[in-house]
N, C-alpha and C positions, 0 to 999 in steps of 0.2 A: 405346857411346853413339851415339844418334843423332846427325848432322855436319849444319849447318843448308846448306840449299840458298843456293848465293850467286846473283845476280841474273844472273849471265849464263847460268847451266845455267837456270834458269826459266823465261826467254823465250826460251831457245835451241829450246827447245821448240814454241811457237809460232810462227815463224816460216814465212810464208806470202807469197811474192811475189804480184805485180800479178796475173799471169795467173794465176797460182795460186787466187786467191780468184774471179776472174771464172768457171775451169772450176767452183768448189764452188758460184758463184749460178746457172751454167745447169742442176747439177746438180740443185739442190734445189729451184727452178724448175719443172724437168722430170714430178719425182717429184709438187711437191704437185700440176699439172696435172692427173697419172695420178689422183693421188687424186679430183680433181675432177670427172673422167670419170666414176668409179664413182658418186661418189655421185648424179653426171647423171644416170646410168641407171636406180639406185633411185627418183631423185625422177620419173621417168617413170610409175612407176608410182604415184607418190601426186602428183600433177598436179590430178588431180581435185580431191582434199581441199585441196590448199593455195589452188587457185583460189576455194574455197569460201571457207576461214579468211580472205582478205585481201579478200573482202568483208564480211565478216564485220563490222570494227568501221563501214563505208561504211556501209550498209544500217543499222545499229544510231544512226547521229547522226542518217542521214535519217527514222526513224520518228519520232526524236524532236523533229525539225525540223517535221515536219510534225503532231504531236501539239501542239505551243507554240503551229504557225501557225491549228489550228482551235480552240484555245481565244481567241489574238485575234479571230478571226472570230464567236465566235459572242458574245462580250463586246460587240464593238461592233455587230451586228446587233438584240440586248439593248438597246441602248442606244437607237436609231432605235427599237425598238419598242417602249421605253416613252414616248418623244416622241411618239411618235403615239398613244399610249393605245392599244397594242394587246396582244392576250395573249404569251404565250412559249409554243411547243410544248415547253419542257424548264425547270425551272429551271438558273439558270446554275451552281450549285452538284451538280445531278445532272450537268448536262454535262461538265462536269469530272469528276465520278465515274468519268464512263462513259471518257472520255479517257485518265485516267490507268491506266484498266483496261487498253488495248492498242487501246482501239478511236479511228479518225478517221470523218468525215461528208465528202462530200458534197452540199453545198446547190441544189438546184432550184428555179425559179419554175416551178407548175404550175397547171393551169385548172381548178377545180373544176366546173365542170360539164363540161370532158370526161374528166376523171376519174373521174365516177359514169357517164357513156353507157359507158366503157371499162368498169366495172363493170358496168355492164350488161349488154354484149355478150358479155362473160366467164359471166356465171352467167345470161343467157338460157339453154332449151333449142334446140335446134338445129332451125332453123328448115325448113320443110319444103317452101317452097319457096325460087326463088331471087332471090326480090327484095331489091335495095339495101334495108339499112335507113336508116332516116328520119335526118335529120340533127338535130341538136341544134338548139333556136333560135336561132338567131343574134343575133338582137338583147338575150334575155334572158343569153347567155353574155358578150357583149362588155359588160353591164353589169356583171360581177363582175368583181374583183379578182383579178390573181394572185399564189399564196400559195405562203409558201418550204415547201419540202420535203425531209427530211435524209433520209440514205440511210447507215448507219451499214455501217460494213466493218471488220476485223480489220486494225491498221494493217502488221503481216508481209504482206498479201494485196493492200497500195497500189500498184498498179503505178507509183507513181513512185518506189517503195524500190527500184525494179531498176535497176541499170547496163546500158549499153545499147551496142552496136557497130554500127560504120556500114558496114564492109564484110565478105563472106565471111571472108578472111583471119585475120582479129582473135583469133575466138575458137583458132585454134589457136595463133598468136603467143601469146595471153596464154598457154596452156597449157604451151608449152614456159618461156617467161620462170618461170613458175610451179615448173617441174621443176628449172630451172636453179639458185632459192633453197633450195628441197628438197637440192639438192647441194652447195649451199654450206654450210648448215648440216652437215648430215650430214657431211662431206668436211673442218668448220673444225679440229677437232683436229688430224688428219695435215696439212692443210694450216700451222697454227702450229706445230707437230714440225719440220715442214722448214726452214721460216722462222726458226726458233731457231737449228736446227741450223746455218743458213748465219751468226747469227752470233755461234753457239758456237765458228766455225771461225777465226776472229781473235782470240779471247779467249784470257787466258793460262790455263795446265792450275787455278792455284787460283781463276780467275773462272769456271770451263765448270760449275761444281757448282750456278751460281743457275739458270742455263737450266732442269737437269732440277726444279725446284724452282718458279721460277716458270711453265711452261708451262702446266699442269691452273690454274693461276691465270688466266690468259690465256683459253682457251676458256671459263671461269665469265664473265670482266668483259665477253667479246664476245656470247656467249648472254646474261648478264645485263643489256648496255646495250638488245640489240635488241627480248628480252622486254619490257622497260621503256618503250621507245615505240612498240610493238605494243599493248600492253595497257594503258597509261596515255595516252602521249603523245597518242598518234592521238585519242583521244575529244575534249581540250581544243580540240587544232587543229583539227578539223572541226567543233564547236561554236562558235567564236569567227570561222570563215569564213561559217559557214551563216548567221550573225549580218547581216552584210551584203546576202546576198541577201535573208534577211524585211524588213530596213528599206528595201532600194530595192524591194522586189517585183518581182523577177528567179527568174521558174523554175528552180529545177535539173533539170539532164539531164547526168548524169556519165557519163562513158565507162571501159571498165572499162578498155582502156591507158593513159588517164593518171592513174588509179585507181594502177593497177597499179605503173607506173613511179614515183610516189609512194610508196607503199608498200615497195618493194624499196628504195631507195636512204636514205630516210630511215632504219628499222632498223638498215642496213649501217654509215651512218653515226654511228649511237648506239654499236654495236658495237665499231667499231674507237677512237671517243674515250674510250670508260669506260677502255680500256686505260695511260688516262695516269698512275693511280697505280704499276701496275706499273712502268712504264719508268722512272716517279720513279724509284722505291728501285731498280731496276738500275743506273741511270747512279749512283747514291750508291753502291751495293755495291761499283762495280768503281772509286771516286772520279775521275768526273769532276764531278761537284756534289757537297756536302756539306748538311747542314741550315741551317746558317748561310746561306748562298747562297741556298737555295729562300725563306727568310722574308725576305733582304732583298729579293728580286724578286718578291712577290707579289702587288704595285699591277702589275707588267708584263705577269705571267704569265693573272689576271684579263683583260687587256686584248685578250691574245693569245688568249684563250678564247673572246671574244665576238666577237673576228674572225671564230675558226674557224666558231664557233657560226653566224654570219651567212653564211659560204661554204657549209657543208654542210645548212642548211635551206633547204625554201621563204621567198620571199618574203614574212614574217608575221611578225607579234615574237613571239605564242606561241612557235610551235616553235624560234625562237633562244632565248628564255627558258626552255624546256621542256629546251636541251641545256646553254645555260649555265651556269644555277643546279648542274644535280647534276655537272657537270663544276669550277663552284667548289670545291664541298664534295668531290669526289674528288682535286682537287689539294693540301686541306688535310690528305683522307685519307691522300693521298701523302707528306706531313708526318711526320704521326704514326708512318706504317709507319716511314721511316727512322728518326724517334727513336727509337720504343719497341723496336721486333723487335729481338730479340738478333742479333748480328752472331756467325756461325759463322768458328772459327779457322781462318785459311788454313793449308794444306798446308803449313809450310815445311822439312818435316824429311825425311828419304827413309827 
């Protein structure tokens, strides 16, 4: 028959002095660095594409930004010109058609009568000798009006969708910053492996079994938060800031490092908080909280969320809102893990 393991042989096991744990953190430290390195070196060579990707959702609110601001524009121009009894070069209803197709305008006041001399000048035959030609009348041109004229462009082709750098330097800074996230991603698995590992190295031998268990869980909630406000997040928050600049009428001119540095840290940030149901049901696994505890504390736990939430985003209630809310609902998720998941038999037998 099996002899049940008495409590002092169990944690005799684990026992791990002060300095003891300090060499196992510079060790593991060390190693997920190494890992870091490498995948440095891979994301050098995709630098390019990622430079691309994280403008990717910039450029995609700015078309849109400025797709909203030529249909106000051309509504209230509409508008002046039916007060004045005069025609529309478009109805407002094709304008929009064409808007919402992909295309913006440009609006010009131009002269119609040196727009037919330019006409003219253009499809004259080539004159054979070399005298100036004749100027337009003057008196009968300064009697006409000048009339708006659109200039319709592919809104991908607007050069104000472009992020823009002020100095030489920039563009390779961002390239490397760019290679650096390439590696972090690539690199986050080995990088959370090590990270476990340092503190599977304090756990007792029947606690080390959730580590190899929740890890591949771990790289999913860090890949799955950052995805999340890459591809969700980001479109809200730059929609509800670009908001402010159309109502004061304030140009944008974005630059792509603090483009950039937006972009990395917020993700990173998503990343590492989606990981909170996890470490829920770990801290319950190895019982330092129970279920009981999480439900009486979770007017605190909420409160402590929207802290976080407010440290780790820009300055704007979307994107605290944006980490909050699904950081609510994964602390209820955290909830649920500990009650429902079957709880696996500890080792207690040899």
């Amino acid at each position: 028959m099996m002899a049940l393991q008495t409590d002092e042989d169990l944690f005799q096991e684990s026992t791990m002095t002060f300095g003891e744990h300090l060499e196992e953190l510079r060790s593991c430290l060390i190693k997920a660095l190494l890992w870091l390195l490498v995948g440095f070196a891979i994301g050098l060579l995709l630098g390019d594409w990622m430079v691309a990707a994280i403008q990717g959702p910039l450029e995609t609110s700015l078309q849109t930004h400025y797709q909203k601001g030529a249909k106000r524009d051309y509504e209230r121009f509409a508008a002046e010109q039916r007060e004045a009894n005069q025609p529309l070069p478009y109805p407002v209803e094709e304008m929009n058609r064409l808007i919402n197709s992909g295309y913006t305008f440009d609006k010009y006041l131009v002269h119609p009568a040196a727009v037919r001399r330019q006409l003219e000048i253009d499809n004259a035959p080539e004159p054979t000798s070399h005298a100036a030609p004749r100027p337009p009348d003057s008196e009968r041109a300064l009697q006409e009006e000048l009339v708006p004229l659109f200039v319709w462009r592919k809104s991908t082709q607007d050069p104000r969708v472009s992020v823009s750098a002020l100095n030489p330097t920039e563009a390779f800074m961002i390239w490397l910053k760019a290679s650096l996230v390439v590696g972090i991603v690539l690199a986050s698995p080995m990088i959370f492996y090590h990270l476990w590992s340092f503190v599977a190295a304090g756990l007792y031998p029947h606690e080390k079994k959730y580590v190899h268990v929740f890890l591949p869980f771990s790289v999913v909630l860090f890949l799955g938060g950052a995805l999340f406000c890459f591809f969700v997040v980001f479109r809200f928050i730059l929609d509800f800031l670009f908001t402010f600049n159309a109502d004061l009428g304030i140009q944008l001119a974005p630059r792509i490092t603090e483009w950039l540095s937006f972009a990395i840290i917020l993700p990173i940030g998503f990343g590492i908080s989606f990981q909170l149901p996890l470490v829920m049901l770990f801290l319950e696994r190895i019982g330092i909280f129970d279920v009981p505890a999480y439900m009486a504390k979770w007017r605190i736990a909420v409160l402590i969320i929207a802290v976080a939430s407010m440290l780790l985003t820009p300055a704007d209630p979307i994107s605290m809102l944006a980490m909050a809310i699904p950081l609510t609902g994964l602390y209820f998720l955290g909830i649920a893990l500990c009650r429902y998941l079957p709880k696996q038999q500890s080792m207690l037998e040899r």
